[in-house]
C-alpha positions as a Markdown table, in Angstrom:
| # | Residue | x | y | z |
|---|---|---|---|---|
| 1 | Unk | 27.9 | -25.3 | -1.4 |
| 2 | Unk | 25.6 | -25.1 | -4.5 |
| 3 | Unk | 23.0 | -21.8 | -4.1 |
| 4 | Unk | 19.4 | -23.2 | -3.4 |
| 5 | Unk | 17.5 | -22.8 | -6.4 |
| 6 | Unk | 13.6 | -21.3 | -5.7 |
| 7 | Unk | 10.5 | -21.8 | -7.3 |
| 8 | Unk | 9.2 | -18.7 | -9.2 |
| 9 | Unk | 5.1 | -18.2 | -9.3 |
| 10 | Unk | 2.6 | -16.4 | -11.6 |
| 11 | Unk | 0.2 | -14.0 | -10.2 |
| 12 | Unk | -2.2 | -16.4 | -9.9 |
| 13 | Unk | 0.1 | -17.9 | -7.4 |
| 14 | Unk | 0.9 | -21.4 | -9.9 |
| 15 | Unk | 4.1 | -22.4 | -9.7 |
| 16 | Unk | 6.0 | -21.9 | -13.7 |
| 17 | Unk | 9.8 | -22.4 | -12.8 |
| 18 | Unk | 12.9 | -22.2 | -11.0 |
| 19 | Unk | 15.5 | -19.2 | -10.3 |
| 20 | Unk | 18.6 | -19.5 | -8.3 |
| 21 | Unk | 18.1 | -17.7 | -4.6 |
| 22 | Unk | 20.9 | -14.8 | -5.9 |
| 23 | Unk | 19.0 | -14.0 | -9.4 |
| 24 | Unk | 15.6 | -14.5 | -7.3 |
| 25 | Unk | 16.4 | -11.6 | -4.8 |
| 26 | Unk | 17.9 | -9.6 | -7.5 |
| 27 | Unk | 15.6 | -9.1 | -10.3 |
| 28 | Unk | 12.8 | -9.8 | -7.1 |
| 29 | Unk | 11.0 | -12.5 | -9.0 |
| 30 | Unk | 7.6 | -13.3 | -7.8 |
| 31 | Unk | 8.2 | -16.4 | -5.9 |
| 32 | Unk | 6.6 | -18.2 | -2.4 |
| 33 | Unk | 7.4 | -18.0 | 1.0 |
| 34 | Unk | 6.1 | -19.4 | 4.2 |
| 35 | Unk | 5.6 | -17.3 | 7.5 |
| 36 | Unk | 4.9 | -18.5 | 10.7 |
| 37 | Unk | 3.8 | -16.6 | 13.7 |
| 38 | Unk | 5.4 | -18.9 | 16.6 |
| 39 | Unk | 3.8 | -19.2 | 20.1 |
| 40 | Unk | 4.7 | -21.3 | 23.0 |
| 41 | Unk | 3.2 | -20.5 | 26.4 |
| 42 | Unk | 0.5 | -17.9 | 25.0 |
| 43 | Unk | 3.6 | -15.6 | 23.7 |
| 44 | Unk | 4.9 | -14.9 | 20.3 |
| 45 | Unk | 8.6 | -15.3 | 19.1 |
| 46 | Unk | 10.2 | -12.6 | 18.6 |
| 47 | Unk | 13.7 | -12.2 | 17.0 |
| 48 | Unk | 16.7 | -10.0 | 15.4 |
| 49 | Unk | 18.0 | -10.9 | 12.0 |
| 50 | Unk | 21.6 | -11.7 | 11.4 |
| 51 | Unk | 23.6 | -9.2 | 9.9 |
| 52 | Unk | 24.5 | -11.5 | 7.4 |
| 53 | Unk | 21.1 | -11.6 | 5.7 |
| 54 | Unk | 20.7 | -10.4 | 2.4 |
| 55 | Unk | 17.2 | -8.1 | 3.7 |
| 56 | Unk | 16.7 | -6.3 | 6.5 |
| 57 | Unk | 20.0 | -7.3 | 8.5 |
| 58 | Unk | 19.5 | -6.7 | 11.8 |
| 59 | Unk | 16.0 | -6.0 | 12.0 |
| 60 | Unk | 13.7 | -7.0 | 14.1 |
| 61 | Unk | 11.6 | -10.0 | 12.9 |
| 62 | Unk | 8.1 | -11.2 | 14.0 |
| 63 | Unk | 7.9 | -13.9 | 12.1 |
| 64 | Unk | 10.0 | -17.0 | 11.2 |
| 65 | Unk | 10.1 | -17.6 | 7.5 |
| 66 | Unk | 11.7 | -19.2 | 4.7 |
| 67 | Unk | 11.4 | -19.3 | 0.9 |
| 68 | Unk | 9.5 | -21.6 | -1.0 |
| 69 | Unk | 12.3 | -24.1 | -3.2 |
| 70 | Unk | 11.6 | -25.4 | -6.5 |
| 71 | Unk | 12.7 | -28.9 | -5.6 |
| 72 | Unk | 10.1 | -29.2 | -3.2 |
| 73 | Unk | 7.9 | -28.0 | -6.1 |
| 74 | Unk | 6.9 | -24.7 | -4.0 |
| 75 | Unk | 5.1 | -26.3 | -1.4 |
| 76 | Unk | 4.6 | -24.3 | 1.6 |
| 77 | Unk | 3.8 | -26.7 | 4.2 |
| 78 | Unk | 7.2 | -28.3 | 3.4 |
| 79 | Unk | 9.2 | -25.2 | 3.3 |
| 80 | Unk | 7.9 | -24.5 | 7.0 |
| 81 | Unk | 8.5 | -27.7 | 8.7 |
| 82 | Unk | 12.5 | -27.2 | 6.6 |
| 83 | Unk | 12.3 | -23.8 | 8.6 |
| 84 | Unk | 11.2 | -24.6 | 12.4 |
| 85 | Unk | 14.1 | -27.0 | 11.9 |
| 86 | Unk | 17.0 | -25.1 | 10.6 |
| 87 | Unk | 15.6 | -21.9 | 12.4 |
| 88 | Unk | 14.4 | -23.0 | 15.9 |
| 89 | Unk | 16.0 | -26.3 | 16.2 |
| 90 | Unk | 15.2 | -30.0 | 15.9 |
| 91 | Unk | 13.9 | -30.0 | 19.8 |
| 92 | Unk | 11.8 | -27.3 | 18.8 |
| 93 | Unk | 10.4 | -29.1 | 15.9 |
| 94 | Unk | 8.7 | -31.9 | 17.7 |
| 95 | Unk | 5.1 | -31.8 | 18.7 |
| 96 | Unk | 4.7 | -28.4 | 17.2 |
| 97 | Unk | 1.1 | -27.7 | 16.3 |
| 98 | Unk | 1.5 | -26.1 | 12.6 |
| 99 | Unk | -1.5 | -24.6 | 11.2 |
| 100 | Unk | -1.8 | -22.9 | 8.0 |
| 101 | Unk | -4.2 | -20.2 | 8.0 |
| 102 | Unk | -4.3 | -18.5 | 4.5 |
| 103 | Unk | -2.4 | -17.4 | 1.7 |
| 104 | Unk | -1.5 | -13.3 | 0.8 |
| 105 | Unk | 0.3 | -11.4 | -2.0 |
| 106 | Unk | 2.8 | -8.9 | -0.8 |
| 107 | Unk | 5.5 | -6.5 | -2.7 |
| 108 | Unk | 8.3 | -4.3 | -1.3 |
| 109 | Unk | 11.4 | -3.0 | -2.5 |
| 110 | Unk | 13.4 | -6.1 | -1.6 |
| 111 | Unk | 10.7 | -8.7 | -2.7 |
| 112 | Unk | 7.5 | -10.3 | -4.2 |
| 113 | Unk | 6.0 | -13.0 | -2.9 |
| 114 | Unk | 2.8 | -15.3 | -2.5 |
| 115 | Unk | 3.0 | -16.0 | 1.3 |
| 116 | Unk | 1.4 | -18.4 | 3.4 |
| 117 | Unk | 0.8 | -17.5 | 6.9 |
| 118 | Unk | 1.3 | -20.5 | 9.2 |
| 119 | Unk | 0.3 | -20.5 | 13.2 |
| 120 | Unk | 3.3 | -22.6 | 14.8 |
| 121 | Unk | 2.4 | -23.3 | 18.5 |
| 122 | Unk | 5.6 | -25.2 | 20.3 |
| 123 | Unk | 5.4 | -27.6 | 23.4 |
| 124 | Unk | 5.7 | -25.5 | 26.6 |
| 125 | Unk | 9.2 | -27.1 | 27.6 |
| 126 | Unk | 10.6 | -26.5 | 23.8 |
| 127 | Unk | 14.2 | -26.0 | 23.5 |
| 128 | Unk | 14.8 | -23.4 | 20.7 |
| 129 | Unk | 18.2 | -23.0 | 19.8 |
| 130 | Unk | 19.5 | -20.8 | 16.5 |
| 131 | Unk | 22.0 | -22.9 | 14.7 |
| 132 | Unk | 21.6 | -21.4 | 11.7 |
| 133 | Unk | 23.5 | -18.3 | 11.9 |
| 134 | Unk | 19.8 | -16.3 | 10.5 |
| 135 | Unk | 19.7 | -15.2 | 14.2 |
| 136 | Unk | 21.9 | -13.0 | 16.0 |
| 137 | Unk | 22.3 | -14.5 | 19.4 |
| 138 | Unk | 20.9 | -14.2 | 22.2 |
| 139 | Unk | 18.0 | -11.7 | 20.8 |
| 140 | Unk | 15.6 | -14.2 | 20.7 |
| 141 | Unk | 12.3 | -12.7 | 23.5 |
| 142 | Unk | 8.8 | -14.0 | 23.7 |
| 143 | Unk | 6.2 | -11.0 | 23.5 |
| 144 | Unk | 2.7 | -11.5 | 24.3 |
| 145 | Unk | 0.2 | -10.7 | 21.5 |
| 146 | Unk | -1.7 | -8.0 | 23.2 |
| 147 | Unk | 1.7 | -6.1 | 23.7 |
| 148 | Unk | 2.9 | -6.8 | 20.1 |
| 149 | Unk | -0.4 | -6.0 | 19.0 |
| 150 | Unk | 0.1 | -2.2 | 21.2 |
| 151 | Unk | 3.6 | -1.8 | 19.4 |
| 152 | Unk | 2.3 | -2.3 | 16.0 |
| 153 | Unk | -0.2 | 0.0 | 16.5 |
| 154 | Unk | 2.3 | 2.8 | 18.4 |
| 155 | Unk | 5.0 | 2.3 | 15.9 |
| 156 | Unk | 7.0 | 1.2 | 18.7 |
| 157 | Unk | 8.8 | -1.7 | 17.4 |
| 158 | Unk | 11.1 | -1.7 | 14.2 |
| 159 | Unk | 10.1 | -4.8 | 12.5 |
| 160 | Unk | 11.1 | -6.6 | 9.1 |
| 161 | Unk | 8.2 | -5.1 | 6.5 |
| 162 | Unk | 7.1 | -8.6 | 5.4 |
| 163 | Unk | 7.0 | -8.9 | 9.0 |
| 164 | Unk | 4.5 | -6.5 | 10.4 |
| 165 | Unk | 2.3 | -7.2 | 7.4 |
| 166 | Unk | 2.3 | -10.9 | 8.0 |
| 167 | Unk | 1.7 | -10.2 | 12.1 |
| 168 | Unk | -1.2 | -7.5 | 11.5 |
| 169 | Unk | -3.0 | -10.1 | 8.9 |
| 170 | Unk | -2.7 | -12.9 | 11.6 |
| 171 | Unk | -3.6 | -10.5 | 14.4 |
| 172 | Unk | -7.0 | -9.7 | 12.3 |
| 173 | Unk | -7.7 | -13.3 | 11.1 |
| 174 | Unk | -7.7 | -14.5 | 14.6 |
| 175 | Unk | -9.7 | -11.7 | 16.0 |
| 176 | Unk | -12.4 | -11.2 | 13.0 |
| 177 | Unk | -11.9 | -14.1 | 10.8 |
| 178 | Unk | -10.4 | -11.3 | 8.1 |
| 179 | Unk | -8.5 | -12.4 | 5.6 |
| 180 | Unk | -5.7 | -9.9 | 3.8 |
| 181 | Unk | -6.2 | -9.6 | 0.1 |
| 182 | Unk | -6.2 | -12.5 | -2.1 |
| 183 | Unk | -5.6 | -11.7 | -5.7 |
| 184 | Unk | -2.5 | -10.2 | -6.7 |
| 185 | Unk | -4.0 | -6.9 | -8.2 |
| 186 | Unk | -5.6 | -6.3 | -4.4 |
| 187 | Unk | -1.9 | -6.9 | -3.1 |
| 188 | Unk | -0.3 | -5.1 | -0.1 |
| 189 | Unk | 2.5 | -2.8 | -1.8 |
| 190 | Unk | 4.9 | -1.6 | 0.9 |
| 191 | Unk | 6.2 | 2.0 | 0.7 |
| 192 | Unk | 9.7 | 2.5 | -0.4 |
């Protein structure tokens, strides 16, 4: 299987190149991603990350995301519908409302990344079904967003970094209209 090659970004979030997924996660290359917050039934999708994953096996994860690919020139709207797919299911998929809400610069130890934040909200009788492997089974729960918002704020739940981040900026953007830094100098940097 040949590695998936990702599309690398500047700080002004302009897409300059290509970098296998490997060399990408290594030398943490500023690339894209795309992050969706998924609801279905006034709840949000909540999962645990396979322990096969190269960051933050086995953490919890509030968001389902994907990096941006350099054959699909970095888009971010195409990198999400490629993930509801491959991460939720083709059942899953259809009908979806998918909304993209705003763009962020992020940095932690594991990566750095222009992300896009994207609202998914599935059909009420949606099927989802992991076939990818990303998911451990049957860890998959659907939270609502005042109790997720509670557990953020309590330190309660131990969520992916990117995660939280991406969850407390859509949590704020909903509820104010705020909108997480947008230049990369004003980024979020996660504490090692």
């Amino acid at each position: 299987m040949e590695e998936e090659t990702l599309a690398i970004v500047n700080e002004e979030n302009d897409v300059v190149g290509e970098m296998g997924r490997r060399r990408t996660v290594a030398s943490r290359a500023l690339g894209r991603g795309a992050f969706a917050i998924v609801l279905r039934r006034n709840a949000a999708l909540v999962t645990r990350r396979s322990m096969r994953k190269d960051v933050w096996p086995g953490a919890l994860d509030a968001v389902t995301s994907g990096a941006c690919q350099g054959r699909d020139g970095g888009a971010y709207a195409t990198t999400m519908r490629r993930e509801l797919r491959e991460e939720l299911g083709a059942d899953a998929s259809v009908g979806a409302n998918v909304s993209e809400l705003f763009t962020f610069p992020y940095e932690d130890k594991y990566m750095r990344v222009w992300g896009a934040c994207f609202e998914v909200v599935l059909r009420n009788d949606a099927e989802v079904a992991f076939e990818d492997g990303e998911v451990e089974a049957g860890s998959a729960s659907w939270e609502p967003l005042d109790e997720l918002a509670r557990s953020l704020e309590d330190g309660r739940e131990e969520f992916t970094p990117i995660g939280k981040y991406v969850l407390r900026s859509y949590l704020a953007f909903k509820t104010t209209g705020a909108l997480p830094p947008q230049t990369w100098s004003e980024r979020h940097i996660e504490p090692s």
